[in-house]
C-alpha positions as CSV (number, residue, x, y, z in Angstrom):
1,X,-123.8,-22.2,38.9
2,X,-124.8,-24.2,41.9
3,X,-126.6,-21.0,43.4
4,X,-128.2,-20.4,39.6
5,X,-131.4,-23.1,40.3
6,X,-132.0,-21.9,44.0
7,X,-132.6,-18.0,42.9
8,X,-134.6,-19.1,40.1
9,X,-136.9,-21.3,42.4
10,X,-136.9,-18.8,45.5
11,X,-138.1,-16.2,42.4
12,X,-141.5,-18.3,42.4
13,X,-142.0,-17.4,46.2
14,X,-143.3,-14.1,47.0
15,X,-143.8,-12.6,43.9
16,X,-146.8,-10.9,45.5
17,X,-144.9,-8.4,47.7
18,X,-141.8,-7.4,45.1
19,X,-142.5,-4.1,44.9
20,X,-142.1,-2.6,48.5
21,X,-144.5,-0.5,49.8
22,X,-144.1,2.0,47.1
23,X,-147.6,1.6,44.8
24,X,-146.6,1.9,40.9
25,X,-149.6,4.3,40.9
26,X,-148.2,6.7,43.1
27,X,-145.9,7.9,39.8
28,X,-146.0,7.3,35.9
29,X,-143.8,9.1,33.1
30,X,-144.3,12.1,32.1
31,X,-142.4,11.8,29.2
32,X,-141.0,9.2,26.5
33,X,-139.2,6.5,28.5
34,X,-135.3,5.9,27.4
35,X,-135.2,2.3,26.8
36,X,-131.4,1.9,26.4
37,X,-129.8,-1.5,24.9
38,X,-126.4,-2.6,25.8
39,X,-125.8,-4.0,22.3
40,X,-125.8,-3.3,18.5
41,X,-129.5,-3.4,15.8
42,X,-130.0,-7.3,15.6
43,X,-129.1,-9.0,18.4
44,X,-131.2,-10.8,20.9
45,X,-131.3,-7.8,23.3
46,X,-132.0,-5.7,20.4
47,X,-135.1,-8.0,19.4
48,X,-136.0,-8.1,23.2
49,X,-136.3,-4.4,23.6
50,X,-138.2,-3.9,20.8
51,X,-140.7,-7.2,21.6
52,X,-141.0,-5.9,25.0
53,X,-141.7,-2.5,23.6
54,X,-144.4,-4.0,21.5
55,X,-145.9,-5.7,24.0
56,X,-146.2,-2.5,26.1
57,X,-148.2,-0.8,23.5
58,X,-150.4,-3.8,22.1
59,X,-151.4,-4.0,25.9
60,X,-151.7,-0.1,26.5
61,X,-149.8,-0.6,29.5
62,X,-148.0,2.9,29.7
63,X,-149.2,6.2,29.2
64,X,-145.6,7.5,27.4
65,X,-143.9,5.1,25.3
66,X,-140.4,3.1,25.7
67,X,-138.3,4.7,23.6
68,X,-135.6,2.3,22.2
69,X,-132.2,3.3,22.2
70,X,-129.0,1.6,21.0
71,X,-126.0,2.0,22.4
72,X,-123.4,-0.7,21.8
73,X,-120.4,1.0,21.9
74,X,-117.3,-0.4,24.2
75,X,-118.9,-3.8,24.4
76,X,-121.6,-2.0,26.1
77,X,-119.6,0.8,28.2
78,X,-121.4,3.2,26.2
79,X,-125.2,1.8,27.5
80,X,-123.7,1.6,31.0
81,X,-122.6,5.2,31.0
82,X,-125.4,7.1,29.4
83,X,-127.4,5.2,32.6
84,X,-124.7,6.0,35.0
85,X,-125.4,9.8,34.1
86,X,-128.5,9.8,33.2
87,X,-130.0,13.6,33.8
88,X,-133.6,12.0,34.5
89,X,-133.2,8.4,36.6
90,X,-137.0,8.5,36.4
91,X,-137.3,8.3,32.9
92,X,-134.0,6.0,31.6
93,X,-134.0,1.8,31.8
94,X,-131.5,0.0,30.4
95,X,-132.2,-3.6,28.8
96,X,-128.7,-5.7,29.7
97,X,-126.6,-8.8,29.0
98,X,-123.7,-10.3,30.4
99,X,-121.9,-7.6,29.7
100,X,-123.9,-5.7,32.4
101,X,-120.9,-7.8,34.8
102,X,-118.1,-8.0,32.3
103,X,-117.5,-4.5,31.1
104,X,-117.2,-3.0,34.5
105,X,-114.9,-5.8,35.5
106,X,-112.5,-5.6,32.5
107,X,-113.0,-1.5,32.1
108,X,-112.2,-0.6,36.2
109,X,-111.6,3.2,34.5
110,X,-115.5,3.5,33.7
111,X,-115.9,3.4,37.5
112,X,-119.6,1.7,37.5
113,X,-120.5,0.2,40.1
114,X,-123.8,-2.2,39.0
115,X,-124.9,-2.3,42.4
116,X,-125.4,1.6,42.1
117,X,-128.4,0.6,39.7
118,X,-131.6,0.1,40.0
119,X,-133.3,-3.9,40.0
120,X,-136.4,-3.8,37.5
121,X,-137.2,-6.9,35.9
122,X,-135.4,-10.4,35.2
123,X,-137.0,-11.2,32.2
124,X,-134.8,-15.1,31.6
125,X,-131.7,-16.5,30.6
126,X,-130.7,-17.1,27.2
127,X,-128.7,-20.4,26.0
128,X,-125.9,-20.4,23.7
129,X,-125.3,-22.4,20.7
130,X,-122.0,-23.3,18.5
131,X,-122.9,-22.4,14.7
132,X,-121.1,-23.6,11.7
133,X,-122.1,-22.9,7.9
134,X,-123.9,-25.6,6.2
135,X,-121.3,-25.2,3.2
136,X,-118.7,-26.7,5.9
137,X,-119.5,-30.2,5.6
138,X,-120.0,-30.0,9.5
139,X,-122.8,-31.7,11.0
140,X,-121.3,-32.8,15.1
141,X,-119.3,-31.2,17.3
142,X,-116.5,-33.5,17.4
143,X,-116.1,-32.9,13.6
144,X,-115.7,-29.2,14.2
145,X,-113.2,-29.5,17.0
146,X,-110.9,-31.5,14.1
147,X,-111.9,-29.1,12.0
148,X,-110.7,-26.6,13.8
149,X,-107.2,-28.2,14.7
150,X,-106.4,-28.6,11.3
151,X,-106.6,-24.9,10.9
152,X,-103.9,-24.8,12.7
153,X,-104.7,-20.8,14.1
154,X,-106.6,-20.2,11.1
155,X,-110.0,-21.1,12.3
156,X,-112.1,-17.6,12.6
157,X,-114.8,-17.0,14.7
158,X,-117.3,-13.8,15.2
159,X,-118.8,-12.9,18.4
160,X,-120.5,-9.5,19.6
161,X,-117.5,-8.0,21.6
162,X,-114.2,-8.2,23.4
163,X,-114.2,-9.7,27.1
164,X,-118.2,-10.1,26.2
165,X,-120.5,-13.1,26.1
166,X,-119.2,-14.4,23.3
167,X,-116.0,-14.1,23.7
168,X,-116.5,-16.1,27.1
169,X,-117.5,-18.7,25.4
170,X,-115.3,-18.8,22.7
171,X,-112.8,-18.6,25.2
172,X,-113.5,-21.4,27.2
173,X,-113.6,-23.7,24.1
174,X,-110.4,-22.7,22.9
175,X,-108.8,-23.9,26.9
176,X,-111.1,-27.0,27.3
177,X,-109.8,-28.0,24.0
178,X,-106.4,-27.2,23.4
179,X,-108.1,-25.3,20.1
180,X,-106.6,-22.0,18.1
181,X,-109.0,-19.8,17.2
182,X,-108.8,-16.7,15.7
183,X,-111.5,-14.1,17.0
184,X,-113.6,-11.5,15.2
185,X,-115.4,-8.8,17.6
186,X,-119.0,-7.1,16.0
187,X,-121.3,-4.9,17.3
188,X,-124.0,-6.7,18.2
189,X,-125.4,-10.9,17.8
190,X,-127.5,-10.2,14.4
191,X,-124.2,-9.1,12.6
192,X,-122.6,-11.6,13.7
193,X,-124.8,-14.0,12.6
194,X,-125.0,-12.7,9.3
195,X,-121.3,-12.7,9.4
196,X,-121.7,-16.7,9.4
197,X,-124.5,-16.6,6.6
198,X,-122.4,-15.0,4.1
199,X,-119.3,-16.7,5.4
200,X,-117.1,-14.2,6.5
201,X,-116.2,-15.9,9.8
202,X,-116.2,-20.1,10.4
203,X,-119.0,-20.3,13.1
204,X,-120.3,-18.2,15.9
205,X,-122.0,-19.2,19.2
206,X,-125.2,-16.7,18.5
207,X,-128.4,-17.1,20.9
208,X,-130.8,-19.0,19.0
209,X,-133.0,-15.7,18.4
210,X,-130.3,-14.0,17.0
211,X,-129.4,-17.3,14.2
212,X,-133.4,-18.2,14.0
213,X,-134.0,-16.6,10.4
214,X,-130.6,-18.0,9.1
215,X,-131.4,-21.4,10.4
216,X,-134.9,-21.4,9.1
217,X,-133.4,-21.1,5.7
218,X,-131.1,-23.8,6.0
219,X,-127.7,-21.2,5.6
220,X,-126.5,-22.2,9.6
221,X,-126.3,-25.7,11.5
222,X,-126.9,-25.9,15.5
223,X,-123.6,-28.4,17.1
224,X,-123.8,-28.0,20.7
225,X,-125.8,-26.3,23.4
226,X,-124.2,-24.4,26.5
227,X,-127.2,-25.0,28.4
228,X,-128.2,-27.0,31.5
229,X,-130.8,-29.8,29.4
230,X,-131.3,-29.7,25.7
231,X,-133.2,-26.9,24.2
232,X,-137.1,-27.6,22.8
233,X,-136.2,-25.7,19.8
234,X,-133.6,-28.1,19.0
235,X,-134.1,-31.6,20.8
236,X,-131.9,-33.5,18.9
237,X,-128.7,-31.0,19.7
238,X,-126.8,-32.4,22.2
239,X,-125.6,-30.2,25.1
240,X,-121.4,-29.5,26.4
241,X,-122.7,-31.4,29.3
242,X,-123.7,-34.7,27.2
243,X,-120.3,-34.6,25.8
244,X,-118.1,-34.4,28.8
245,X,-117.7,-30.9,29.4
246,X,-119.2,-29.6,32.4
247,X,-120.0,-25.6,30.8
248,X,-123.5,-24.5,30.7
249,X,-123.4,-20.9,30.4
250,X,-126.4,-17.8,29.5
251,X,-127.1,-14.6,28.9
252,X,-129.8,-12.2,31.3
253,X,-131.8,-10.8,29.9
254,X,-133.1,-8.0,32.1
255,X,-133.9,-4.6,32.7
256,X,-132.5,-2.3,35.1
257,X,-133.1,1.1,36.3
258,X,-130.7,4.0,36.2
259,X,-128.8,5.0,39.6
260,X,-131.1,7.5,41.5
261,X,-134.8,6.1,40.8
262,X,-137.0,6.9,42.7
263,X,-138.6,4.2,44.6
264,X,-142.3,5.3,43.2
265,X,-140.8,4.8,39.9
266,X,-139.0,1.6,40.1
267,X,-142.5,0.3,41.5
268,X,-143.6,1.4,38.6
269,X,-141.5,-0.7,36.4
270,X,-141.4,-3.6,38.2
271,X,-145.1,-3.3,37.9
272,X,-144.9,-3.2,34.0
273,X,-142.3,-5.5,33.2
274,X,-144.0,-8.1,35.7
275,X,-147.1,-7.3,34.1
276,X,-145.2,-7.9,30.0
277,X,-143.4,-11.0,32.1
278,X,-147.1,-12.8,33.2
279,X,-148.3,-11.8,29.4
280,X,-149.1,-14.6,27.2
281,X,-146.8,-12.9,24.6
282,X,-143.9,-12.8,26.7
283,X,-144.6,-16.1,27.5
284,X,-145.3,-17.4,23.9
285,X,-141.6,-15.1,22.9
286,X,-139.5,-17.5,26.0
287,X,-140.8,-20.7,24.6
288,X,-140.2,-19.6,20.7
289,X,-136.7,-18.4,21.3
290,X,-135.8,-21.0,23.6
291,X,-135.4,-18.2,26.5
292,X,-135.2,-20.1,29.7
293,X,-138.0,-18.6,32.6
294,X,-136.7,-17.0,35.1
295,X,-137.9,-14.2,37.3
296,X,-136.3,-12.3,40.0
297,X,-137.6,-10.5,42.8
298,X,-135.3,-6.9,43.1
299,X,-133.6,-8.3,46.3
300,X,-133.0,-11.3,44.3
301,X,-131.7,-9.7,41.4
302,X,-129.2,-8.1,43.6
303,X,-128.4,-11.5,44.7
304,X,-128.0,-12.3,41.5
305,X,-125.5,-9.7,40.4
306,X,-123.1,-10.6,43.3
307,X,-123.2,-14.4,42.0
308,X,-122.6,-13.5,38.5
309,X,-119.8,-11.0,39.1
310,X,-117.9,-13.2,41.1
311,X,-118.7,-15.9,38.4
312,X,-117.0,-13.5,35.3
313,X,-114.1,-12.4,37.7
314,X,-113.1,-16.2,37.5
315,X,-114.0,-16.5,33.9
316,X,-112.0,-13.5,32.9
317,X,-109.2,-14.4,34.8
318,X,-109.2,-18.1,33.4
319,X,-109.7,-16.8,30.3
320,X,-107.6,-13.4,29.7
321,X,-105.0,-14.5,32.0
């Protein structure tokens, strides 16, 4: 991710002139906004949406409200679709994840093309982290790996679905390791996580937002971080990089604009979302869920997108063969 650092420092230059010449008070809605999510009730783009929703209306900053709307069907083919054909670009935005990249690339019959869509807001990056059950006796990473050899193609793991973030991740463990693990795909990252609190599946590699509640009550246990530098929410979790593995690896989360804005409107929500981005409660949300800053320009988001589909092509392929 050698190119990862450079956009996020070039996003700190310019910020000023992000929005072209369009002015975001040349157009506003003029009806509810469809604030689609790419993922299931629960998960840490669910909680985003909704948090970024709130945040909209605590600070009165639009004059119809963001409407949120899940659609996490076909590891989020369904999301990308309803924005694909979206009767009113004006008035649909789509909150993403990774599999904003991955869907397209493993589903070539959808016939999206991200690039047709519309650069709105990069709101940060979101770490992973290995869970395991507190009932597992589990309390290091090298203990799980044993764990899971000696499982011998029994070990189960949940993540939210197939050729997804999750998956990824799970994916690469499984090659780095030599490890068999059997796979569980869900809807979205909170059933999955409480999946691991009432032990149907062995451990999960949930966004810390997404296992918060369940590790606040002592029922899940944090072994590893795929991130960069530990995590403030959990200093004393050592990252894959500590322990010889050179992986870091996080979710966007963003929001995009359907194909088709209009300029005047995607001024418009680049103007909010930077506006929710600069907020004290955004900013108070990043550091409490252990989001990682990181905003984008929409030239840089494009950027961006061409990075991180080349980057899944060559996890896919490494992964799925």
């Amino acid at each position: 991710m050698s190119n990862f650092a450079k956009l996020a420092g070039a996003a700190a230059i310019g910020v000023m002139g992000l929005f072209g010449t369009a002015s975001a008070q040349d157009w506003q809605p003029t009806k509810p906004v469809d604030f689609v999510i790419m993922a299931g009730a629960g998960g840490g783009a669910d909680q985003i949406a909704r948090f970024l929703q709130s945040v909209s209306e605590k600070l009165d900053l639009t004059n119809r409200p963001l409407v949120p709307n899940n659609k996490g069907g076909g590891s989020g083919a369904e999301a990308l679709i309803a924005l694909n054909g979206a009767s009113d670009p004006d008035h649909s935005i789509l909150v993403t994840l990774n599999s904003f990249f991955t869907t397209p690339l493993r589903q070539q019959n959808l016939n999206i093309d991200i690039n047709t869509f519309t650069p709105v807001a990069m709101m940060g990056v979101d770490p992973f982290v290995l869970w395991v059950h507190k009932d597992s006796g589990i309390t290091t990473f090298e203990q799980w790996v044993e764990a899971v050899k000696a499982a011998d193609g029994e070990y189960v793991m949940g993540g939210t679905g197939t050729g997804q973030e999750d998956s990824l991740v799970i994916g690469y463990l499984a090659n780095e390791l030599g490890l068999k693990i059997k796979y569980i795909p869900y809807a979205g990252g909170g059933e999955v996580a409480k999946e691991l609190a009432g032990k149907q599946v062995m451990a999960t590699v949930n966004n810390p937002a997404e296992a918060r509640g369940f590790y606040q009550s002592g029922d899940v246990i944090p072994l590893v971080a795929f991130a960069a530098e530990r995590l403030e929410t959990f200093p004393d979790v050592p990252t894959m990089t500590e322990l010889g593995h050179d992986f870091a690896y996080n979710n966007q989360r963003a929001v995009v604009g359907a194909p088709g804005m209009s300029e005047e409107a995607a001024a418009y929500y680049q103007n909010l979302f930077k506006t929710i981005y600069d907020s004290e409660e955004w900013q108070s949300y990043m550091t409490s869920e252990s989001l990682a800053p990181m905003w984008l320009s929409p030239e840089e988001q494009k950027a961006y997108w061409a990075e991180q589909i080349e980057r899944h092509k060559q996890l896919l392929s490494e992964i799925e063969g």
